[in-house]
KOLTORDREN-169054 format. One record per residue (C-alpha): x, y, z; residue number from 1. Coordinates in steps of 0.1 Angstrom, whole numbers. Layout:
@u->X; v->Y; w->Z; num->NUM
...
//
This chain:
@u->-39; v->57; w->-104; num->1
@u->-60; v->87; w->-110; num->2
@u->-40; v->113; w->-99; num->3
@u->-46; v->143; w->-110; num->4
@u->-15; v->164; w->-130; num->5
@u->-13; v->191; w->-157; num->6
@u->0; v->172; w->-183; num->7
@u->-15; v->169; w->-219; num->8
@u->-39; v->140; w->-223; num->9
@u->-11; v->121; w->-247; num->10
@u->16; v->122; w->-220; num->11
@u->-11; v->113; w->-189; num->12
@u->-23; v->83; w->-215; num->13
@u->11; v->70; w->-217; num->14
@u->19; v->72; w->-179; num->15
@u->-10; v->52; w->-173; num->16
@u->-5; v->27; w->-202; num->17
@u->30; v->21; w->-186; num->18
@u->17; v->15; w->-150; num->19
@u->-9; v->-5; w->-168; num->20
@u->23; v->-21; w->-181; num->21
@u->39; v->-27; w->-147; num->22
@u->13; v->-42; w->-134; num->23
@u->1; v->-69; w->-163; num->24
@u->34; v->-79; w->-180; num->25
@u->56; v->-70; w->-158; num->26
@u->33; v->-86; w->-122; num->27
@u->51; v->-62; w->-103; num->28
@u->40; v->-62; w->-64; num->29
@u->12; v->-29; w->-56; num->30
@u->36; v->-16; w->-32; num->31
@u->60; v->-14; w->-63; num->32
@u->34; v->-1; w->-86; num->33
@u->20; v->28; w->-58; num->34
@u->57; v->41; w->-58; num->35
@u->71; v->41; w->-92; num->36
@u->36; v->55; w->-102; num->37
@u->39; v->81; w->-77; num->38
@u->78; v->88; w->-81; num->39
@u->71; v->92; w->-122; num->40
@u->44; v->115; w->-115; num->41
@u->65; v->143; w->-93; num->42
@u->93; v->142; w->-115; num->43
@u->67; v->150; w->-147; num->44
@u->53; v->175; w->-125; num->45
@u->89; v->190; w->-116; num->46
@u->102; v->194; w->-150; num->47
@u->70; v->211; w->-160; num->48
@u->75; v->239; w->-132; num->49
@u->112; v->238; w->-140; num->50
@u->111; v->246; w->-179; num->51
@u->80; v->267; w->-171; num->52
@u->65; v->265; w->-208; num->53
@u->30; v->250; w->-204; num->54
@u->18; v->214; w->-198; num->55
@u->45; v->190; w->-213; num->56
@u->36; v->165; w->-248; num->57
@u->55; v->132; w->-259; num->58
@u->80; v->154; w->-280; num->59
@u->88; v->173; w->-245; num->60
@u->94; v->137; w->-234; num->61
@u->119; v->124; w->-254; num->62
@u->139; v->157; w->-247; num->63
@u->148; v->148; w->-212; num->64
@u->187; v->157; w->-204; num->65
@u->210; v->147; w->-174; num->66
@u->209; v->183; w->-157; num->67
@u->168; v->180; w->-155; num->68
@u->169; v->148; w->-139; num->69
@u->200; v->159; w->-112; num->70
@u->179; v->189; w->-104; num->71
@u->154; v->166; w->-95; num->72
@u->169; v->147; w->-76; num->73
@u->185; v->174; w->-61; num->74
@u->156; v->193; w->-52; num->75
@u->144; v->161; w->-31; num->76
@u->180; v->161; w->-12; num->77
@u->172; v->192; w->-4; num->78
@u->136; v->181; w->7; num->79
@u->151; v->158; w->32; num->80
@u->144; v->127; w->13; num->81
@u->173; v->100; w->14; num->82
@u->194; v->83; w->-14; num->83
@u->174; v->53; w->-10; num->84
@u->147; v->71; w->-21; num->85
@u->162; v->90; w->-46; num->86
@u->175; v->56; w->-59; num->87
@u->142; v->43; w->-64; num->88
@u->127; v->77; w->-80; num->89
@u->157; v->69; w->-106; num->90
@u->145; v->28; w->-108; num->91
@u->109; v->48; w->-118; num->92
@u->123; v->70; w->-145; num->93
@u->144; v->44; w->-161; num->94
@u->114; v->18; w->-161; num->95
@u->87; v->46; w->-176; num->96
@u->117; v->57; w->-204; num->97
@u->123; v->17; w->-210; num->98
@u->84; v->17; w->-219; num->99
@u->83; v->49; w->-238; num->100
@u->116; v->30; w->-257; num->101
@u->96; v->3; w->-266; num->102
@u->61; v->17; w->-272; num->103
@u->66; v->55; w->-286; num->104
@u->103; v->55; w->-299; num->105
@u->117; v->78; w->-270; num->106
@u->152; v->70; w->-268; num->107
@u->157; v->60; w->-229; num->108
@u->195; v->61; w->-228; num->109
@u->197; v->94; w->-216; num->110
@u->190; v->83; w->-186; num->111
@u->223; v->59; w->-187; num->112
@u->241; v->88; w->-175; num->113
@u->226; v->95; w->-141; num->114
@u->245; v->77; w->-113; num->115
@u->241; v->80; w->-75; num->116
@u->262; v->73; w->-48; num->117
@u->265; v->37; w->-38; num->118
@u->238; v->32; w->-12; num->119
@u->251; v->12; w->17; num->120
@u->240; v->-24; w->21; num->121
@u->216; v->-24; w->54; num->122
@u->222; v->-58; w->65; num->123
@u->189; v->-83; w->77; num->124
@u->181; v->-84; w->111; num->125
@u->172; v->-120; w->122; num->126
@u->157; v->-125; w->164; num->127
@u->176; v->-146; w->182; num->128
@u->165; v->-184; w->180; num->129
@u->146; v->-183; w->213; num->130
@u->130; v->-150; w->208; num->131
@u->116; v->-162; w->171; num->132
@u->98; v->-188; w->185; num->133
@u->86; v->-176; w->217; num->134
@u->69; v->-154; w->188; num->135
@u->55; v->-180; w->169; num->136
@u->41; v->-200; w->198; num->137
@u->22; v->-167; w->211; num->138
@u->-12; v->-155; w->202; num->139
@u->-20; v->-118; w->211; num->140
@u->-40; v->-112; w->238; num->141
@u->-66; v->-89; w->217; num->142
@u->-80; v->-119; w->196; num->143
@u->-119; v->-126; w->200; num->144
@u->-118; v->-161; w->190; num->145
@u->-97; v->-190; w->193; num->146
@u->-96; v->-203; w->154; num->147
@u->-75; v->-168; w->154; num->148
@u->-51; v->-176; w->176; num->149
@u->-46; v->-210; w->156; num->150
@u->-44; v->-187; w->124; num->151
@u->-18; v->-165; w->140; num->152
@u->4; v->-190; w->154; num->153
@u->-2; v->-206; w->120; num->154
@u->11; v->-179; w->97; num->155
@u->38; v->-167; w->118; num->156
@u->48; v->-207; w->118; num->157
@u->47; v->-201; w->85; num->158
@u->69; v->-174; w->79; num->159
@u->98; v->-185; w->108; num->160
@u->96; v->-221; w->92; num->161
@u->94; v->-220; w->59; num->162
@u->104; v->-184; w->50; num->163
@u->81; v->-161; w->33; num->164
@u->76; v->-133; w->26; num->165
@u->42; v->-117; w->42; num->166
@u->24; v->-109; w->11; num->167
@u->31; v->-143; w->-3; num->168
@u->14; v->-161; w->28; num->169
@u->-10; v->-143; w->29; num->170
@u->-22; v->-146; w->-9; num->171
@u->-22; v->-183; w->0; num->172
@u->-57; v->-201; w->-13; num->173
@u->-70; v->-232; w->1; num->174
@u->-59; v->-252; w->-33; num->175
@u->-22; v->-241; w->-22; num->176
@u->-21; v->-265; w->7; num->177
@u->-47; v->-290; w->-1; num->178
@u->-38; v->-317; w->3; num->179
@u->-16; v->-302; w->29; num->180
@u->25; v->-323; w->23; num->181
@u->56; v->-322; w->25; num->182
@u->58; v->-291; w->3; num->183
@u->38; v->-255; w->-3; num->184
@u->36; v->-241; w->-38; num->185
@u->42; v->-203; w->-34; num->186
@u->39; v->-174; w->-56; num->187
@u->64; v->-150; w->-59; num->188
@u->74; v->-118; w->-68; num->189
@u->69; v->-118; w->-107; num->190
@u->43; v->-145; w->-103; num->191
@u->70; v->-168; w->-98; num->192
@u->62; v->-201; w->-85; num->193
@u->91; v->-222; w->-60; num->194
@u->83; v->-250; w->-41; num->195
@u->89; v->-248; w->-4; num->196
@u->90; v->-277; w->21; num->197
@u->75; v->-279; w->51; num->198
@u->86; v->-288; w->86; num->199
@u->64; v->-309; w->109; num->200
@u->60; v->-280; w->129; num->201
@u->46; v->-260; w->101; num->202
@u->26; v->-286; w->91; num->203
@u->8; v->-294; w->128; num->204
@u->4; v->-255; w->130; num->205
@u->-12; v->-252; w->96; num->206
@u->-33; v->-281; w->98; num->207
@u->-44; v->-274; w->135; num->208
@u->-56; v->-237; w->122; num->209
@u->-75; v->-255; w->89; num->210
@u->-96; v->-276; w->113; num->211
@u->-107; v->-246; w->128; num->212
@u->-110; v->-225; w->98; num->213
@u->-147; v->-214; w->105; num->214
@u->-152; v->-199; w->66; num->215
@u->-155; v->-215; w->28; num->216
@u->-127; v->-240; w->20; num->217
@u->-135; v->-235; w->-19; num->218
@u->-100; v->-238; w->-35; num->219
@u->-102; v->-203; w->-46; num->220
@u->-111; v->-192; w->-9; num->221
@u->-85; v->-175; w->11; num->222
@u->-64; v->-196; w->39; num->223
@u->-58; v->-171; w->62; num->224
@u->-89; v->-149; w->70; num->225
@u->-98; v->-118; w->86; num->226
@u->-126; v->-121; w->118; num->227
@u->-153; v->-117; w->93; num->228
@u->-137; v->-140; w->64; num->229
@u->-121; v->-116; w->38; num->230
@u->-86; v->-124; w->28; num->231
@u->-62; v->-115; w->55; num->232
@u->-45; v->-79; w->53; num->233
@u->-10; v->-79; w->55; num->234
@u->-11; v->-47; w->79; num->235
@u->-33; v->-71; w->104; num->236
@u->-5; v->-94; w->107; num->237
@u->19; v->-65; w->113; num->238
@u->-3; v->-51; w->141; num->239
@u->-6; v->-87; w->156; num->240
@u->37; v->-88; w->159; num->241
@u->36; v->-57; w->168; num->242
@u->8; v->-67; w->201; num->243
@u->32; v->-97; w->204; num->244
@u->66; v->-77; w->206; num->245
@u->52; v->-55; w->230; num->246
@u->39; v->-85; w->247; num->247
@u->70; v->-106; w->249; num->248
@u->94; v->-73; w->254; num->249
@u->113; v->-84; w->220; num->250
@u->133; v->-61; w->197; num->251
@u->119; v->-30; w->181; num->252
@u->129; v->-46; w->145; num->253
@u->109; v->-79; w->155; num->254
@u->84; v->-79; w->123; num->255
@u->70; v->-103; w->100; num->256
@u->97; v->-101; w->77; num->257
@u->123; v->-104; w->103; num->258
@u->108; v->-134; w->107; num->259
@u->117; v->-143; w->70; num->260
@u->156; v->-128; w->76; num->261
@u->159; v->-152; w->110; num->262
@u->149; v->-179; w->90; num->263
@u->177; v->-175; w->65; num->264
@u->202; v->-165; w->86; num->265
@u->195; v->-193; w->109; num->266
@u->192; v->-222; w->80; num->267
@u->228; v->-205; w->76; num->268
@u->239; v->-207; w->106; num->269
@u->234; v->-246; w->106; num->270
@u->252; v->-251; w->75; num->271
@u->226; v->-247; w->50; num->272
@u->241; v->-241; w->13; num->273
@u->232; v->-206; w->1; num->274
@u->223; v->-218; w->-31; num->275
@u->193; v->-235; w->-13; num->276
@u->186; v->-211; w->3; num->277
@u->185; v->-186; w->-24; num->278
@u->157; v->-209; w->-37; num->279
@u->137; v->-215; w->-8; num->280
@u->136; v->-174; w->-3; num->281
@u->128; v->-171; w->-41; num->282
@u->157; v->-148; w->-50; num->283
@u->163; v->-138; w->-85; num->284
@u->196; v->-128; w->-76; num->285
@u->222; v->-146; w->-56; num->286
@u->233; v->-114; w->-44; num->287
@u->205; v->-103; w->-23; num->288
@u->210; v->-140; w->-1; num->289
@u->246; v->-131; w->5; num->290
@u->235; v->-105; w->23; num->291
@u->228; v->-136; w->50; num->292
@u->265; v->-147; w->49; num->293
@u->277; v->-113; w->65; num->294
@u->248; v->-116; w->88; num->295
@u->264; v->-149; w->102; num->296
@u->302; v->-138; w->97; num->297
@u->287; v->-113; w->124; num->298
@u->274; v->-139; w->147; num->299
@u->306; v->-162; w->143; num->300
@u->326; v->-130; w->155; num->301
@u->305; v->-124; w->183; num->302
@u->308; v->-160; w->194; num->303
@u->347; v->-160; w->193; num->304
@u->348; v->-128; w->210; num->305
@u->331; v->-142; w->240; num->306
@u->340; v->-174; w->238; num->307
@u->378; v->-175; w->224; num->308
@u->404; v->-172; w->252; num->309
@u->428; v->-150; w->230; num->310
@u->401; v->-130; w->222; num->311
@u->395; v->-117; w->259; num->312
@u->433; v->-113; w->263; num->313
@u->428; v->-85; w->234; num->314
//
C-alpha cells in the first residue's frame, strides 16, 4: 500500500489506517483490499485536481458533496471504464467514509445519495457434465513430475466436487484434511469457517496426491505445493486449466471457478435444495446462489426445446 499521492500526511494516515482496517477486522480477501485501496486513492487524487486548492486535510474530507463524487465517476465513463467498475469505485468510497464515520466523526451519509444504474446480473457459467470431468481427470502435459499431476487432478477434484472457491483450496494446510473424512473444514471469505463433505472421489484424489506429497506434512505446511514446495499460487492453477482447455478443446470460460459454478448448478440440476447449497458454497447471501436457479431454468428450457414435441412444432 505505499502508493505514492499528494495528500497531507493526516489524510494519507487515515487511508492507510482504513486499509489497515479492511484487512484486520474486516479479513477482507487481497484482491479486495488491492482495489478498494487503489479505487480510494484515484478518487482522493481526482478531487484534489478538481477543486485545485492544494493537497486535501481531514476537514476537506468530510466536505465531500454528490456533484464531486458523479464527476468522478463520470470522468471514468468517459475513460472507458464500465459500471461494474464504477460500482465497485462507489463500494470503496462508501467503505473508507464508513471508517472515517466511525474513527474521525466524518459524516458518511453524503454518500447515501449517489446511485448507479442497476448492473445486470451476469449469470455463472457451469461446463457441461462431461466436459468438467474430462477436466478433472487430466493432467497438463507441461508437468515435470508425477506427484504434480496427482496434485492437479487433486485440486481440480477438489473444486468440481466439493465446490470451492480457488483461493480457499489453495490456503488449505495439512491440519485441514488430516485425518482426511468425510468432511473438509474451509475458510472462507471473512474467515468464515463451513464444513464441506467430501465425495469418494475427492477423497481417493486427495489422498492419492498426499501419498505423493514429496514436501513437509507439518500441520501448518501447505497441501497443495508449488515444484519447489511454496504454497501453491492461485495464478498456477489458472495457467494449468488454461494448458488443459487448450488441451481438451473446452470452452473459453472453462476456469477454476467455473468449476465451482458447474458444481452448483449441477448439485441443482439433481435436485439439490438451494439452501444447501448456499451453505456448501459459503454464501452470506441467499441471493448470490439464486443466481444458480436461472442457470438451470436455462437448461430445463433447452431440454424441452429439443426434446418436447410441441416445442418443434413452434
Amino acid at each position: 500500500m505505499s502508493q505514492e499521492i499528494a495528500l497531507s500526511p493526516a489524510v494519507h494516515g487515515l487511508l492507510e489506517a482504513w486499509t489497515a482496517h479492511l484487512k484486520t477486522v474486516r479479513q477482507v480477501s487481497p484482491h479486495t483490499l488491492v482495489n478498494y485501496h487503489s479505487d480510494a486513492v484515484l478518487f482522493l487524487m481526482f478531487w484534489q485536481a478538481h477543486r485545485g486548492e492544494g493537497a486535501l486535510n481531514p476537514q476537506d474530507l468530510a466536505s465531500l458533496t454528490p456533484h464531486t463524487v458523479r464527476a468522478f465517476l463520470a470522468s471514468r465513463l468517459g475513460q472507458g471504464v464500465g459500471h461494474r467498475s464504477n460500482a465497485r469505485c462507489l463500494s470503496a468510497l462508501r467503505s473508507f467514509y464508513r471508517y472515517l464515520g466511525r474513527y474521525a466523526g466524518i459524516d458518511a451519509q453524503v454518500l447515501d445519495f449517489i446511485e448507479l444504474p442497476r448492473l445486470s446480473t451476469i449469470l455463472p457459467r457451469p461446463l457441461k457434465e462431461e466436459d468438467a470431468r474430462r477436466l478433472t481427470q487430466t493432467a497438463p502435459q507441461e508437468n515435470r513430475h508425477t506427484w504434480m499431476d496427482a496434485r492437479d487432478k487433486a485440486l481440480l477434484t477438489l473444486l468440481y466436487g466439493a465446490g470451492l472457491r480457488i483461493a480457499e483450496a489453495v490456503s488449505l494446510d495439512w491440519d485441514h484434511v488430516t485425518p482426511l473424512g468425510d468432511f473438509l473444514r474451509v475458510v472462507g471469505k471473512g474467515r468464515k469457517e463451513r464444513l464441506v463433505p467430501l465425495i469418494p472421489a475427492v477423497r481417493e484424489a486427495l489422498a492419492h496426491y498426499m501419498g505423493q506429497h514429496p514436501f513437509s506434512h507439518a500441520r501448518e505446511a501447505p497441501l497443495f505445493v508449488g515444484e519447489r514446495g511454496g504454497r501453491l499460487a492461485p495464478s498456477v492453477a489458472q495457467r494449468q486449466v488454461r494448458r488443459l482447455r487448450t488441451l481438451l478443446g473446452l470452452p473459453d470460460h472453462t476456469t477454476p471457478h467455473s468449476l465451482r459454478h458447474s458444481f452448483a448448478t449441477h448439485l441443482l440440476e439433481s435436485g439439490g435444495e438451494l439452501r444447501t447449497i448456499q451453505e456448501l458454497l459459503g454464501h452470506a447471501s441467499l441471493t448470490t446462489t439464486q443466481r444458480y436457479t436461472q442457470v438451470d431454468t436455462s437448461h430445463l428450457l433447452a431440454v424441452y426445446a429439443a426434446a418436447h414435441p410441441s416445442a418443434k412444432d413452434a
